[in-house]
C-alpha positions as CSV (number, residue, x, y, z in Angstrom):
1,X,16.7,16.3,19.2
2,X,14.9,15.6,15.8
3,X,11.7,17.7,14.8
4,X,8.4,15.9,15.4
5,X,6.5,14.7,12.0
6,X,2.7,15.2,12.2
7,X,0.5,13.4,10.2
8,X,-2.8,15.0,10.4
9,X,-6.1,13.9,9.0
10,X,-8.1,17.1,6.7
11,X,-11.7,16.4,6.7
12,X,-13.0,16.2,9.9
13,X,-9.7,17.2,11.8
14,X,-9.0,20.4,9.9
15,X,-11.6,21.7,7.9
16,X,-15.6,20.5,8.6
17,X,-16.1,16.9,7.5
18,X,-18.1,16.7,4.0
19,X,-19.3,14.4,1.9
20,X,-15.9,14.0,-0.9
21,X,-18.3,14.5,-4.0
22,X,-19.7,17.9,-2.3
23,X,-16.2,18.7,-1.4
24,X,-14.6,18.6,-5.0
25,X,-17.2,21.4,-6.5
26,X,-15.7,23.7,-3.3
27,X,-13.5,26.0,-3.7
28,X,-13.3,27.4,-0.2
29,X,-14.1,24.9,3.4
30,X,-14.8,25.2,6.9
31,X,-12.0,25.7,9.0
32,X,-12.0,23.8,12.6
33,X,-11.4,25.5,15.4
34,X,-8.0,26.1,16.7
35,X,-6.9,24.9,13.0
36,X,-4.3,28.0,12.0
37,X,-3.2,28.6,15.6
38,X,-2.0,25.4,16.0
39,X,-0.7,24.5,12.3
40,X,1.4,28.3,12.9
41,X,2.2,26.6,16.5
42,X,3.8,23.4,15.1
43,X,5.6,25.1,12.5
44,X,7.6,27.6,14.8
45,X,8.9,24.3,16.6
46,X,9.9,23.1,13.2
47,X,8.1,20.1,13.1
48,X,7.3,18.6,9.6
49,X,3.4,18.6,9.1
50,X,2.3,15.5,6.7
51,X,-1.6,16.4,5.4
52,X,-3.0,12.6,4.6
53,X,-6.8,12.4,2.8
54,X,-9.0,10.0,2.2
55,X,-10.0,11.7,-1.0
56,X,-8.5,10.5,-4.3
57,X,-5.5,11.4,-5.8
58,X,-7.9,12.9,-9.0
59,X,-9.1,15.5,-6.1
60,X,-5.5,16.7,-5.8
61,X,-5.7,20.1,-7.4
62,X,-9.1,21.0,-5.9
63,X,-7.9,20.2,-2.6
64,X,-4.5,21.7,-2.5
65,X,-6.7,24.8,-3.7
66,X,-8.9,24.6,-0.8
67,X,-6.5,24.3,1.5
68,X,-4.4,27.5,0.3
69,X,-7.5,29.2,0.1
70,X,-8.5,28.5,3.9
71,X,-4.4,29.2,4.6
72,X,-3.8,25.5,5.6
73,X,0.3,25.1,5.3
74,X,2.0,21.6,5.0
75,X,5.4,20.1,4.1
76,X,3.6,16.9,2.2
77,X,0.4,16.2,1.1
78,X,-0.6,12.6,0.8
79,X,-3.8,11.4,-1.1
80,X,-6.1,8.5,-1.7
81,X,-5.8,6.7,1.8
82,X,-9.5,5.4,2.0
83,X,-11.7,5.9,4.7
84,X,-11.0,2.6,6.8
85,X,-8.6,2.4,9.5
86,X,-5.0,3.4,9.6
87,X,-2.1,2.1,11.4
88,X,1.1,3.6,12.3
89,X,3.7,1.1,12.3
90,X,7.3,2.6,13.2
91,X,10.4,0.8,15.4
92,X,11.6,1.7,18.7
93,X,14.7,3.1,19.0
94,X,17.9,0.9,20.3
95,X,17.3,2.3,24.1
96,X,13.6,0.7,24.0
97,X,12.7,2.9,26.6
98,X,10.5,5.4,24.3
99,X,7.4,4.8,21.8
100,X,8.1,7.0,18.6
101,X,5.0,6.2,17.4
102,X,1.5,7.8,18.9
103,X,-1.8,8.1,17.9
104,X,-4.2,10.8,18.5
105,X,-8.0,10.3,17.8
106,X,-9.9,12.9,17.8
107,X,-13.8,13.7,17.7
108,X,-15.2,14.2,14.0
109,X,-15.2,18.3,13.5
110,X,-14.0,18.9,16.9
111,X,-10.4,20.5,15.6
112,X,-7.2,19.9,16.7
113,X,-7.0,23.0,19.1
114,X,-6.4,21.2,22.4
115,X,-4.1,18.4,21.0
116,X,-0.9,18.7,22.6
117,X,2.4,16.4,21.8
C-alpha cells in the first residue's frame, strides 16, 4: 500500500488563526492543540504531509521561519491559495469501489488532534 498524502491547512488548523498582515511581523505562532503529536504521528506511518496557505507566496520566508520555529515538519509547502473554497478533485481507481479523495473540515483553531484517517 502507498503512503497517505495530507494536505493540511496552517492558520487556523495548525497554528492559531491570525489576521496575514499581523502574522508576517511574527516570528514565532500559536501552536493548536494536538499539532506536533499528530504531525510526529503521521510521519512515523510515512505519509507525505503537504502544508497549503492562503498567505502569499511574498510571505514565504517569514512563514517557513515560523513554522520551524514552532517545530512544524512538512515534505512541501504550498503558498498563495486564497482564502475561498478549495476542492479536491482526484480519480477513482480502476476497481471503483474506493474514494481516494476525502475531505476533513475542521472548526477554526480547534487543531487537528482528534482527526483520524
Amino acid at each position: 500500500m502507498r503512503p497517505k498524502t495530507i494536505i493540511c491547512d496552517i492558520d487556523g488548523t495548525l497554528i492559531k488563526h491570525m489576521d496575514p498582515c499581523k502574522a508576517s511581523k511574527l516570528s514565532t505562532v500559536i501552536l493548536l492543540e494536538g499539532t506536533d503529536e499528530k504531525l510526529r504521528e503521521w510521519d512515523r506511518k510515512g505519509y507525505n504531509i503537504i502544508l497549503l496557505t492562503g498567505r502569499k507566496e511574498s510571505l514565504r520566508k517569514v512563514t517557513e521561519k515560523q513554522l520551524s520555529n514552532a517545530g512544524i515538519f512538512y515534505d512541501q509547502l504550498i503558498m498563495g491559495v486564497g482564502g475561498g473554497k478549495r476542492y479536491l478533485i482526484n480519480d477513482k481507481k480502476p476497481n471503483g469501489r474506493e474514494d481516494y479523495a476525502i475531505a476533513i473540515n475542521i472548526e477554526r483553531n480547534k487543531g487537528i488532534k482528534d482527526v483520524e484517517l
